[in-house]
Each structure stands twice: as structure tokens, then as C-alpha cells.
N, C-alpha and C positions, 0 to 999 in steps of 0.2 A: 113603295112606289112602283110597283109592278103594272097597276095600269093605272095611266096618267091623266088624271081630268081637271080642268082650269074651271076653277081655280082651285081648288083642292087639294092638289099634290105641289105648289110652290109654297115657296117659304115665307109664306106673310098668312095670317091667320086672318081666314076670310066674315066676311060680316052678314050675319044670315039674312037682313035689310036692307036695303039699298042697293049701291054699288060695291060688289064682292070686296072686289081688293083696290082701294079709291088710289091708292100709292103706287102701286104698278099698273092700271089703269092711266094714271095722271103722264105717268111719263111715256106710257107708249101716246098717247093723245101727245105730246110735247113732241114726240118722234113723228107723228101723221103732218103736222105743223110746218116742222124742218121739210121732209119729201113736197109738200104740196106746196110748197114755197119753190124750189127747184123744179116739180112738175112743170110749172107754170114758167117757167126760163128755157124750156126746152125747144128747139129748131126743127127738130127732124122727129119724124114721127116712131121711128126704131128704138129712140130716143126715151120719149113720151111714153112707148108701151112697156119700156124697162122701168120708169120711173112708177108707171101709173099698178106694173105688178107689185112692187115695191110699197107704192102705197095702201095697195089694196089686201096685201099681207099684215102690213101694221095695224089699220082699221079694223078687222076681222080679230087682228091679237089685241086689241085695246077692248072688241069688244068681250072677249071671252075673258079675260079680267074683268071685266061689270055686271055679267049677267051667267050665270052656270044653267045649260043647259043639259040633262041627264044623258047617260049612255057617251061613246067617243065618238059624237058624230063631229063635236067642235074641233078635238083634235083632228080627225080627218079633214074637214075643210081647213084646217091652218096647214099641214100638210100637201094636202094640193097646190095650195096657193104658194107653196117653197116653190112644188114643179115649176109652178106658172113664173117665179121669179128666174130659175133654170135656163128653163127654156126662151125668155126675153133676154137672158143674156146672150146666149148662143145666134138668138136672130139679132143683136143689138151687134154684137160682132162681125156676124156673118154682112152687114149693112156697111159695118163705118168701116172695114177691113177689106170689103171683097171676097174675102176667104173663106171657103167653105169647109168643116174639117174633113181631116184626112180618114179612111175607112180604119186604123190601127185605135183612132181617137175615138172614133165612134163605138167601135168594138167595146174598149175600155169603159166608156161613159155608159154603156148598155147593161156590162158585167157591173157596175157600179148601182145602177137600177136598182138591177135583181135583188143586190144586197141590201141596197133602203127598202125594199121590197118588204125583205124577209125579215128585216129589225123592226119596220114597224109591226107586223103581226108577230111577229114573236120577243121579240126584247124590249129593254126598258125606255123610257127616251131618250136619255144618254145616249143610245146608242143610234139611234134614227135621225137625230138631230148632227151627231159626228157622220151619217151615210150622208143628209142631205148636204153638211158642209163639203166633204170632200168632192158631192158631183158640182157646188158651187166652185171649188177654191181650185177644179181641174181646168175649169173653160178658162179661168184665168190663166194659170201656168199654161196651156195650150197658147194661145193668144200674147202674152205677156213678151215674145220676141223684138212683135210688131210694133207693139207699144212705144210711144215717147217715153225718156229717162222718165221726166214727172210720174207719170201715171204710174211707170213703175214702182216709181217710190212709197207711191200711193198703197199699191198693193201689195208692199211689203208691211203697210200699215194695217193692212184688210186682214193680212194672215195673221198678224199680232193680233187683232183683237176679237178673232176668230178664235183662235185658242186661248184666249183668255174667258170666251163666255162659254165653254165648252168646260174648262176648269171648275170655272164657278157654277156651271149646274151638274159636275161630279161633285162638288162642295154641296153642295145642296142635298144631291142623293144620298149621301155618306153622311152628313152632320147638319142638318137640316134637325132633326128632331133634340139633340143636344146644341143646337145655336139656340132656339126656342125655348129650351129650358131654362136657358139664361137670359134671355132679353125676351119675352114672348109677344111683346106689342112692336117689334122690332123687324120693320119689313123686307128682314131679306133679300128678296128677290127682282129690290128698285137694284142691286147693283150691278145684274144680270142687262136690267133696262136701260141704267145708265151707260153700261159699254155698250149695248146695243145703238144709242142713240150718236154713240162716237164712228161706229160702223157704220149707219146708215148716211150721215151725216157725211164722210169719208167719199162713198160711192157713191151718193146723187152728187156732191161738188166736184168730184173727180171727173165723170161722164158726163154730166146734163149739159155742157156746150157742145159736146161733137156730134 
């Protein structure tokens, strides 16, 4: 899995007709469903552009499950589109808080960059997917003072299942071709989607009223 192309390199054995991978296709489409339900509940438009990155990361992952485009231009726009969730939170924050970060924050989050920077062009995705969570799971610990208890609570649920999909695509990297061996019609990689959809799920119901 050195370089990573959807659908390809996840754990469901793709179908050279139709819709690639119809199983993790289906539930990121489940997951578009959930966001665009919440989209649609939002007040303030800080709001709305967090959800609508949100949704437009999933759309783009549901579609790179259905259809393999050659060369990692898919991964790079799924990619971007993490920044584009990044950076809506930071303005989602910097709106419903007032608070603009502090220059030591910024610092941090920049040296943080460089390093998703450099895992994408040079490491596995394992590793680029743990750079992007860590610039996501900072703006929360930054922010997370301000916070109501709930929300807090909330995002003690974001970080559980945050390293729980990070676990499960080292599972993947590591035993991904010995799971296959044993069950090979056996799609893997729905349970990457399924805690995804408990994530996303989490942070549109958590945020979409403020």
C-alpha cells in the first residue's frame, strides 16, 4: 500500500463493472444522507459552510468508491477537501466563539501543515490521514475551554472515534491481505465507514444549531 488509489488499496475487493466498491460506496452515500439532513437545519451561515465542507468531503468519498479514476488525483482532491473541512472549522469557531487563535496556535497548526505536507508526498496514508486528524482534533482542544460541558462531551466522543478509524486503517495496512485470505468477498473497509458515519453523525448533531 505504498501508494494509495480508491478504490484499490482498501479492503473490499473492487468490481471491474459497475460501482467499484457498492458496500463502502453505500454507506458513505448513508453518511451524505445523515450531513444533508443537518445541512438543512442550520441558522447561521459559519455554520452551513462547516456542514456543507463536511458534506462535500463525503460526496467526493462516496464518489471515489464508485468510479476509479487513474493516477492520485482522487486522493488529492479528497485531501484538499479534509483542508477545506480544517479550515471551516477554524472559521466556524472563530464566528460562534469570537475568538480568533492565538499566534503560539497558529504557529503549531502551520508546523502541523508542513507535516501533512510531507506524509502526503512521502508516506503511506496511514500517516497523512493521522497528520490531517491531528490539525482537525487541535482546533478542538484549542477551542474546547469555551465550549459548553455537552459539546465537550461530544468531543470526547470525536476523539474516541477518531482513533478508532485510524486503528482500523493500521488494521487494514497490516492484515488487510491475510483478512482477504480468509473471507475474500468480505468488505472490510464498510467498518472504517461505519465509524465514520458515527463521527460525522456526532459533529453535524453537536454543532448544526449554533
Amino acid at each position: 500500500m505504498n501508494e494509495y488509489t480508491f478504490p484499490f488499496n482498501t479492503c473490499e475487493t473492487p468490481n471491474k463493472k459497475g460501482i467499484a466498491q457498492p458496500y463502502s460506496a453505500l454507506f458513505n452515500f448513508i453518511n451524505c444522507v445523515i450531513i444533508f439532513y443537518f445541512l438543512l437545519k442550520t441558522n447561521h451561515n459559519y455554520t452551513f459552510i462547516l456542514l456543507f465542507s463536511i458534506l462535500s468531503f463525503e460526496s467526493f468519498h462516496t464518489f471515489s468508491h464508485s468510479i476509479h479514476i487513474t493516477g492520485p488525483m482522487q486522493v488529492n482532491i479528497t485531501h484538499t477537501l479534509s483542508y477545506c473541512i480544517n479550515i471551516a472549522f477554524l472559521f466556524f469557531f472563530y464566528n460562534y466563539l469570537n475568538k480568533f487563535p492565538a499566534t503560539w496556535f497558529i504557529i503549531i497548526y502551520l508546523l502541523l501543515i508542513l507535516f501533512d505536507i510531507y506524509a502526503l508526498c512521502n508516506m503511506n496514508v496511514v500517516y497523512h490521514i493521522v497528520s490531517q486528524a491531528l490539525l482537525f482534533l487541535s482546533v478542538l482542544l484549542y477551542y474546547y475551554p469555551l465550549l459548553s460541558q455537552k459539546i465537550k462531551n461530544n468531543i470526547h466522543i470525536i476523539f474516541f472515534l477518531v482513533a478508532i478509524i485510524i486503528i482500523l486503517f493500521l488494521n487494514e495496512k497490516f492484515n488487510c491481505k491475510k483478512m482477504m485470505s480468509i473471507y475474500p468477498d468480505f468488505p472490510y473497509h464498510i467498518l472504517i465507514e461505519i465509524v465514520g458515519i458515527l463521527l460525522f453523525y456526532i459533529i453535524c448533531s453537536s454543532f448544526y444549531k449554533l
